[in-house]
N, C-alpha and C positions, 0 to 999 in steps of 0.2 A: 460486555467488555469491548471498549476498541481498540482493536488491532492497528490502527491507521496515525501514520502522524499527519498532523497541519502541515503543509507544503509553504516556504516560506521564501525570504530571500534570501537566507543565510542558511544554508544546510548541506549538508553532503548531497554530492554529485558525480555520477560518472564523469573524469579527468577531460575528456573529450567534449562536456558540453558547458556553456554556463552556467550562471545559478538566471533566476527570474528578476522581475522586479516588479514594485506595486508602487502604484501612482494615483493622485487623484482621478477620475475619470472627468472628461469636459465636454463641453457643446458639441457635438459635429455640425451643427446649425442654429443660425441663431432663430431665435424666438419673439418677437419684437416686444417688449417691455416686460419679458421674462429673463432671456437669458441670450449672451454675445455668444457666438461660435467661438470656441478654445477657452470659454471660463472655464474654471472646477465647476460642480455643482456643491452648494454648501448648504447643512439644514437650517443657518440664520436666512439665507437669499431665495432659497427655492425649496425648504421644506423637505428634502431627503439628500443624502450623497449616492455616489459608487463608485465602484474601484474599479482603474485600470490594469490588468495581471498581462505582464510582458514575459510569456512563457517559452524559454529558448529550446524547449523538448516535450513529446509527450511522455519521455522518462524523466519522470521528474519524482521523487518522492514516492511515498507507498502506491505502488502503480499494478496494472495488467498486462500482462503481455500478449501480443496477440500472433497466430503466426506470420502474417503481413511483418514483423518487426525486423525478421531475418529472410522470408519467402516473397519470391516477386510475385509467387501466385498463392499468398497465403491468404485466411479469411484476416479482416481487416476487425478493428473494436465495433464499429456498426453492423457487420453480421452476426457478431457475439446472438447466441438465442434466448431469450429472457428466461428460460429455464435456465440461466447458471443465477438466479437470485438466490436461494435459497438451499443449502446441502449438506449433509453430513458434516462433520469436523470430525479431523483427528489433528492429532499434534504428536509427535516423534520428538524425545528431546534428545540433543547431543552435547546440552550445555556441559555436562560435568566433562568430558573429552575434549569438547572445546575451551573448558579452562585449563587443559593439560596440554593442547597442541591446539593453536587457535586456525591453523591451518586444516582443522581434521573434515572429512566431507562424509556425508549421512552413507554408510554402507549395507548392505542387504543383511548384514548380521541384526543393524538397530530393527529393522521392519522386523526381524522374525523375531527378537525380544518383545515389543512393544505388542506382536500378534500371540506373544506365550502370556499374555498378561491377560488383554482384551479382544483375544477373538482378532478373526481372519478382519483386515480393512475393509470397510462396504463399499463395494460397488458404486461409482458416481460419487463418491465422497471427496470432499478437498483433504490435503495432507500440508498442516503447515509443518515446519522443523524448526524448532527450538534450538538455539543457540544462544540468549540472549546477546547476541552483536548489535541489538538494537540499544544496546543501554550507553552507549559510544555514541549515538545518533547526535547529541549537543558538540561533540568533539570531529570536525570533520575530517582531522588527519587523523585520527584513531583509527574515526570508521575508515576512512580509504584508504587504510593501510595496509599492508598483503604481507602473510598471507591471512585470509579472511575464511569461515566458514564456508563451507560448500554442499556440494548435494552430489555423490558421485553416480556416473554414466547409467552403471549396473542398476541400482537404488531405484533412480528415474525408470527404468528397462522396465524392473519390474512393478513399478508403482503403475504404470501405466500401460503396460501389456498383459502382465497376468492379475492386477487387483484392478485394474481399467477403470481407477479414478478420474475425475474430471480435471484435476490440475495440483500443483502443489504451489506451495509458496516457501520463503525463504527471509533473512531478516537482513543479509546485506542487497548489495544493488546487484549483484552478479550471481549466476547461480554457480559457476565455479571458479577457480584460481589460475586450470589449468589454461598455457598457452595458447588456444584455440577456442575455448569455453564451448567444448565439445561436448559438455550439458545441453547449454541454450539451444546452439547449435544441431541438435538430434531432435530434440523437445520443437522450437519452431520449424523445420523442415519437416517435422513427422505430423502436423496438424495439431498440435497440442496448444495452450496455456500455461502461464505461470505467472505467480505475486512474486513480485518483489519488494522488498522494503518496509517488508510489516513487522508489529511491535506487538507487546505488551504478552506475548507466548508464555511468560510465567505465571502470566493468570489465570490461566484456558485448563480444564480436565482436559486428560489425556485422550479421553472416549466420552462420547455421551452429550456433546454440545453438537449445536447446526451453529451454521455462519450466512449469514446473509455480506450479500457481495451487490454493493452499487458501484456502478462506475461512469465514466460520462461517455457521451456517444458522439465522436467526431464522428461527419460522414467519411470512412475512408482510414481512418485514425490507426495508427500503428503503436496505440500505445495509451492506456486508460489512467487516467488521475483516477483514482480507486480508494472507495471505504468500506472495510472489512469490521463487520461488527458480530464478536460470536457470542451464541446464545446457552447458556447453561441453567441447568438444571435448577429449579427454585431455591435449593438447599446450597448450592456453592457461596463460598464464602467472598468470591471479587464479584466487581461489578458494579451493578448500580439498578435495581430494581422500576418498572413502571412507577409503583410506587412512592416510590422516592422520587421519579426524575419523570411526571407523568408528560411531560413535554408540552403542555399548553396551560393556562401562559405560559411564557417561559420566565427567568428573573432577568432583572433590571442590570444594567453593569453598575458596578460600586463608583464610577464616577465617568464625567462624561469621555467619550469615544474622542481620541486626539491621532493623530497619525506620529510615529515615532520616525528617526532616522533615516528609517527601511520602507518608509511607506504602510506600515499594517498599523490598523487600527488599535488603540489601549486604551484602555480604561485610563484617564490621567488627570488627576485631582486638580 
């Protein structure tokens, strides 16, 4: 299942930053009876394209936080240690509260239900929270509309002091509502991580999946464009199996590759 959405040029954004944009990509030099410095590259003239991505943040869409994001001396996304590839999953849901109060924030009541169910959190494991707020994601005043699901102070305290998980995640762009966001704010000054902006938490078992975590590696980067893909158990019913989707070849698009309005490639008859 992935957790991740496509990062685009139309999509929610913290209010403080732009959104991106995609553009052909061109010559930086020319080529002498190949190619002029400032053409596109096109697969009629030169055999392949690529894309320019004018990215006004490294918060941008399903992302990682690092604590460099709020700490002048925090570890940045290139010290990240490649042991966070692969880890436990849980998932905590607070959808059905957050259909009753959209403002409600994950409280230490939900951890010690979720641990009456399945057993104490494991150790080094990610904790994402379920709210579906991701299902707003095509609506961008929806999504950044407040108040918005949250993850409270305590919650975080104990997620990551006494079950000394490796990070949680969350499905809007902020981890809380309050004035100060004295979540992030404790979490990146205390050496921690966090997801932001991940999806698809209705599909995921509660217990019993691993999540593999790629993310890109600025040198210095305070902020990871991130793909969260979690792994369950052969018998779960979402997903999409090897099998089905063994990843080489891959399929053909149903018609050729066009750029749209936005810049991003479509399938366009």
């Amino acid at each position: 299942m992935d957790l991740t959405h496509a990062f685009s040029p139309v999509q929610p954004v913290w209010p403080g930053f732009a959104t991106a944009s995609f553009r052909p990509a061109v010559a930086g030099a020319t080529i002498p009876g190949y190619v002029a410095k400032g053409k596109p590259f096109t697969y009629k003239d030169h055999g392949f394209i690529a894309t320019s991505y004018v990215l006004p943040t490294d918060q941008y869409g399903t992302q990682l936080d690092p604590p460099a994001h709020w700490d002048e001396r925090g570890a940045t996304i290139s010290d990240l240690p490649p042991t966070y590839a692969l880890r436990p999953l849980v998932v905590i849901s607070i959808a059905d509260k957050v259909a009753r109060d959209p403002g409600y924030a994950l409280q230490v009541a939900d951890i010690d239900d979720w641990e009456a169910r399945h057993g104490r959190i494991p150790e080094g494991s990610v904790v994402m929270v379920r709210s579906d707020w991701s299902k707003k994601w095509a609506d961008s005043a929806a999504f950044n509309a407040k108040p918005f699901p949250g993850v409270g102070l305590a919650a975080l305290k104990v997620l990551h002091l006494e079950r000394k998980i490796l990070f949680h995640g969350h499905e809007p762009l902020d981890t809380d509502s309050t004035p100060t966001l004295e979540g992030e704010a404790w979490l990146l000054h205390n050496n921690f991580t966090q997801a932001e902006g991940v999806t698809n938490l209705d599909q995921v078992p509660e217990a019993g999946a691993l999540i593999s975590i790629g993310f890109a590696k600025p040198k210095g980067g305070t902020g990871g464009f991130a793909r969260y893909v979690a792994i369950a158990p052969a018998d779960w019913p979402h997903g999409v199996s090897v099998i089905e989707a063994p990843g080489a070849p891959l399929p053909q698009q149903p018609a050729p590759l066009k750029r749209d309005a936005q810049g991003v490639l479509v399938p366009t008859p």
